[in-house]
N, C-alpha and C positions, 0 to 999 in steps of 0.2 A: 520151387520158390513161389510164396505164392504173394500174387499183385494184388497190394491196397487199390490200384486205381489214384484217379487224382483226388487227392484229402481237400477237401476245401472248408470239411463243420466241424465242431468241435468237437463233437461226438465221435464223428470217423476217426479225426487226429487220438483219440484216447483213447480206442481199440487199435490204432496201430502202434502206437507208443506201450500200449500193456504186453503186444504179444511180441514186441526185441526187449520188454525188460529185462530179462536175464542174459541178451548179448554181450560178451563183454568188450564187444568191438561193434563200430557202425560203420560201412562207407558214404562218405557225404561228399557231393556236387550242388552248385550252385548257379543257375541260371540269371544275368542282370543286365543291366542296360546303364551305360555311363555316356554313349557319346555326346550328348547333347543336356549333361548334367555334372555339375563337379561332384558331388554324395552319387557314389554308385548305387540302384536301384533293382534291389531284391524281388526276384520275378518266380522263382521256383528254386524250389529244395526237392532236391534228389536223396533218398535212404533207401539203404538196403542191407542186408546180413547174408547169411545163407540162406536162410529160410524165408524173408519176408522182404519184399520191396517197395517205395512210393513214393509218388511224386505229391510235394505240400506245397499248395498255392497260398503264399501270403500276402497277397492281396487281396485274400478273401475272410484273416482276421484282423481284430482290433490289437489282440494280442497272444503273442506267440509263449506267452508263459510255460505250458510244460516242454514244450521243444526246446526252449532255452535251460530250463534243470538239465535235460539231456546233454546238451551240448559240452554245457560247463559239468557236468558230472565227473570227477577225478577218478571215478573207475572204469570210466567207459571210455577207450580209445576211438578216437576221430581220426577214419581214412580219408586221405583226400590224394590228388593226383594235380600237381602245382599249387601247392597248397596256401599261397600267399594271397592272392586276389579274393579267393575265397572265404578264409582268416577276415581280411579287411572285413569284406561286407557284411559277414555274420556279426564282427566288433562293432560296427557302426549300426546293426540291427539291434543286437542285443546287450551291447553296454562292455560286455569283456570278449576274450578272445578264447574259443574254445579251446579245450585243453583237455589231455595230452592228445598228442596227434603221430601221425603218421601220414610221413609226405610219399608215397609211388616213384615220384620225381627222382628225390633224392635217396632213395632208395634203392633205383636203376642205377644210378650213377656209383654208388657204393659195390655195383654188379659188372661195371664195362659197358653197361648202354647209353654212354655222353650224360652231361651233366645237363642238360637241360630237352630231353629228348620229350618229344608228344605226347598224350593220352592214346592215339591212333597208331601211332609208330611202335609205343611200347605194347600194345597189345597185341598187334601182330607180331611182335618179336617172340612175346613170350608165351601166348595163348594162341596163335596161328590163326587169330580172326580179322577180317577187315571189317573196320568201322565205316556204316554208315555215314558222312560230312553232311551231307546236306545241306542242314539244318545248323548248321554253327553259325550264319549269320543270320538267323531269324530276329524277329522282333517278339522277344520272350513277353512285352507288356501288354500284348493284345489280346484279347478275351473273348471268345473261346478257344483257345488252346486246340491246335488240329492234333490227330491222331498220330500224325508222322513228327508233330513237336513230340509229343509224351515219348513215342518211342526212343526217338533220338534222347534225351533225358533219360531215360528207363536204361539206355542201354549204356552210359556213362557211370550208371553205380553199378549194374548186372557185373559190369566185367571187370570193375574197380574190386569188386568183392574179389574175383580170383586174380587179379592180380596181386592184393593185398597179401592173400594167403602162398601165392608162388613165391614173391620175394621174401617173406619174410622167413618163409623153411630155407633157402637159397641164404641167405644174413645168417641165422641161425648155424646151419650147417660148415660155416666158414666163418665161425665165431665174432660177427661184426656185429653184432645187434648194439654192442657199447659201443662203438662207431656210432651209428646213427642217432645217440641219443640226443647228445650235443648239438647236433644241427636242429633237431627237434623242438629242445626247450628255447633255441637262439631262433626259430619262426614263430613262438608265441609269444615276445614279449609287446605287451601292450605297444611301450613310446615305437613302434613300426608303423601302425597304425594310426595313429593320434598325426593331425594338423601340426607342424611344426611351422609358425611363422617368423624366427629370426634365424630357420638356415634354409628358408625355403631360394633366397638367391643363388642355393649351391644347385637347385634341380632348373635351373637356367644354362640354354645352353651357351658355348661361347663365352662365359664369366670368366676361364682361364686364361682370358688373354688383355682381361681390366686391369686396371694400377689400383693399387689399396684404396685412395681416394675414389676415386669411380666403386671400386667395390664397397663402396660405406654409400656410396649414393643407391646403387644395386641392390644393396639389401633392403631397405626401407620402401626402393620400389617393387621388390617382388613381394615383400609384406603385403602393402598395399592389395598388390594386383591377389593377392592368396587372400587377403581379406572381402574384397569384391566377389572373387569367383565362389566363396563361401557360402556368403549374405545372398546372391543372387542364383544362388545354386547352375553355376555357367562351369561350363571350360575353363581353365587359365589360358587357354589360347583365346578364347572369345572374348577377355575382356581385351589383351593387350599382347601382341607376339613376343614372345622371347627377343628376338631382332629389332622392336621398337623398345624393349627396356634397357639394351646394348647401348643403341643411341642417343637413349635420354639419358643415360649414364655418364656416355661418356661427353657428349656435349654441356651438361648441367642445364636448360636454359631457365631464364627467370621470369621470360612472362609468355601471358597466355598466346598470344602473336607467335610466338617464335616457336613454341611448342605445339602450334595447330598447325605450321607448315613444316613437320617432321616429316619424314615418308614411314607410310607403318601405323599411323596413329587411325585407330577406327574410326571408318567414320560415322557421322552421329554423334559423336561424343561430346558428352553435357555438359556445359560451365562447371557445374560442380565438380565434376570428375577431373575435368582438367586440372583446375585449384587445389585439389587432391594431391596429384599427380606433381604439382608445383608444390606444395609443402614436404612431400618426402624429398623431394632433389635438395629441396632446402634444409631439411634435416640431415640430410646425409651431406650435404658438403660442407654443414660446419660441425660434424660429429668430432669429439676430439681424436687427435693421431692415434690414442694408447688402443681405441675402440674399434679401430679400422679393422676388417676381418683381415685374417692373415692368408696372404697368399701361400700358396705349396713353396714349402721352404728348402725342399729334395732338390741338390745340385742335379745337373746332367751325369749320367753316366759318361766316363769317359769311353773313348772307343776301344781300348783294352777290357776295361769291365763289360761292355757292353758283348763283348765275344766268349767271356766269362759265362755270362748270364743268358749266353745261346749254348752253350754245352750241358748248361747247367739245366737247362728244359730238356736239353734229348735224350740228358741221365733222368732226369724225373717221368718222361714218357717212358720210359726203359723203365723204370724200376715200379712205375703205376701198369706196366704189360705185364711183369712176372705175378705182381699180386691181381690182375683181372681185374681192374679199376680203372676207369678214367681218368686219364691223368689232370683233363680241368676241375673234376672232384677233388683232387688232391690239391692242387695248386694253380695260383696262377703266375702268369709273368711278374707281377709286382712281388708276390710272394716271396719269389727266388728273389728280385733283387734286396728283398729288406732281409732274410736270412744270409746273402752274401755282406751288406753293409750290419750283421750283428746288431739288429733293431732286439729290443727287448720283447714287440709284443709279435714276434713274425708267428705267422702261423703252422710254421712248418717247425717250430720248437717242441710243440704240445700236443699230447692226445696220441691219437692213431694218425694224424699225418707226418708227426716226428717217424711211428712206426712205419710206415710204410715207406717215407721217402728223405723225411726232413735228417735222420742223423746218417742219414748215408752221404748225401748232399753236402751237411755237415764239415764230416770227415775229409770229403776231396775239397772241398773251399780253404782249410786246413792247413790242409798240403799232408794228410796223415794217408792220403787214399792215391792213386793212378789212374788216368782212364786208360782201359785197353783194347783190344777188337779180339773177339775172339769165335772162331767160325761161324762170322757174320753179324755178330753184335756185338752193339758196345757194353761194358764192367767194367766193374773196379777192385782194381788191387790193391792188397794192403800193403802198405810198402812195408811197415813192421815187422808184417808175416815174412812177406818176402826176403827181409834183410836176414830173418832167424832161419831160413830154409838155406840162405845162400844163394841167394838167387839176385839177380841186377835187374835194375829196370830196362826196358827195352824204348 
């Protein structure tokens, strides 16, 4: 494989981009820094194929225009390994969201290695190498770049390449590769990435336990607070905690007094900001009823359903063992219960997790199936069958 080195001229970037033209695949890593920034902050671009490797410093151009053709190229498949954070940053570097992709991630889990397993864990799992850590909390923005960053970097695409190529003969071989696709184009859709400020009060924690009216005040103040931490390129923790927006919610107050002695309100905080802060309370508590966000309208399981809906996981771990799949891949708790309560949009209706687990599931919720134990594990019986053999249920 041979190493570009760290690309940082234009020049260098167009001999490394000429000689993977004809890859028809890239693996790409992304190195950034967000803690002390709300817009995450692109620090290094990791490529590599089989043949060619490099690290692209983009803070050393004005503009990343042929790396962005690449990225967005529709014939060139994008590797990555937790593919989402990554997605983000390159959307917010470069305007859309590269595409098509292949997530590692999600491609282990389609294999029995958990649904959300390491870049370090999986590679030892599956190429029997231990990754250097190090370097995973480095400060990627500082400049010059020591030799054990780059490698650490270097060796996040090195071994994304054969991991790339072990899973996807592993998919292939065991006919999933249409499996994967669908989770594929559902991590590239743009609004994932896009600012969403009228459901930003759902990424609040503790909101599940506000009244509609407090959640109409809620919303307006996590707008706010996601409008501040934008403009000021901050935290949303740093303008205002999740636990003072609970407060302000649920108390309403109306003047500046009452809201300076909140507990939780940062201090320093500027007349203007407070006045702020006092016009959404007051927008959201005269918001009208019909506009109130709607609370989760999902009754309680009762405690019968509820033992239901535990048999109903350790038949979907059973039947995610026989096909060599993770079963949080397949599904999860909510899952089962909206395929027991017959939701239209459950997930376990459609695709390859109907195949794998959802019409098995199906059939015993029913009542068309049996559970049984049979030398040491649980299945099911079809009672149909059973009834035409002559046989009773046990």
């Amino acid at each position: 494989m041979h190493d570009h080195g760290l690309i940082d001229t234009e020049a260098a970037l167009r001999l490394f981009l000429d000689a993977i033209r004809d890859s028809p695949w890239i693996a790409v890593d992304t190195e950034f820094m967000r803690e002390k920034t709300y817009f995450p902050q692109l620090c290094l671009i990791q490529m590599a194929t089989t043949d060619h490797i490099a690290c692209i410093d983009p803070l050393a151009f004005e503009d990343l225009g042929p790396l962005k053709t690449l990225l967005h190229d529709p014939a060139v498949l994008k590797v990555f390994h937790a593919a989402s954070q990554d997605l983000e940053v390159l959307y917010l570097e470069t305007g859309q969201v590269p595409s098509p992709v292949f997530d590692t991630q999600v491609a282990a889990s389609l294999l029995g290695h958990g649904e959300q397993v390491g870049y370090a864990n999986l590679v030892q799992a599956v190429l029997q190498h231990e990754l250097d850590k190090t370097q995973s909390r480095t400060d990627w923005s500082r400049r010059p770049l020591t030799a054990e960053q780059l490698q650490y970097a270097r060796d996040d695409v090195r071994y994304l390449v054969q991991l790339f190529i072990a899973l996807q003969s592993e998919l292939e071989a065991l006919g999933r590769m249409t499996w994967l696709q669908p989770e594929m184009d559902a991590l590239t859709r743009p609004e994932l990435y896009q600012a969403d400020l009228e459901g930003a009060w759902r990424r609040v924690s503790g909101h599940k336990r506000l009244k509609p009216r407090e959640l109409a005040v809620l919303r307006e103040l996590a707008a706010w607070r996601e409008t501040q931490a934008r403009d000021l390129d901050r935290p949303r923790r740093w303008i205002i905690s999740d636990d003072a927006l609970l407060l302000i919610a649920r108390t309403r107050p109306t003047k500046i007094a009452a809201l300076r002695e909140m507990r939780g309100l940062p201090k320093g905080i500027g007349d203007s900001q407070t006045r702020q802060i006092l016009e959404a309370v007051q927008k959201g508590s005269e918001a009208p009823q019909e506009t109130w966000p709607a609370p989760s309208r999902r009754r309680p399981l009762a405690e019968a359903e509820e033992v239901i809906v535990d048999v109903g996981m350790a038949l979907l771990r059973e039947l995610a063992r026989q096909q060599q799949i993770s079963p949080e891949a397949v599904a999860s708790r909510k899952d089962v219960v909206a395929l027991m309560r017959g939701e239209d949009d459950a997930a376990l209706t459609r695709g390859w997790r109907r195949q794998v687990a959802g019409a098995e599931l199906g059939r015993w919720l029913r009542g068309h199936s049996a559970l049984r134990c049979d030398g040491g594990r649980i299945g099911l019986l079809d009672l149909a069958a059973a009834a035409g053999n002559g046989h009773t249920t046990p």
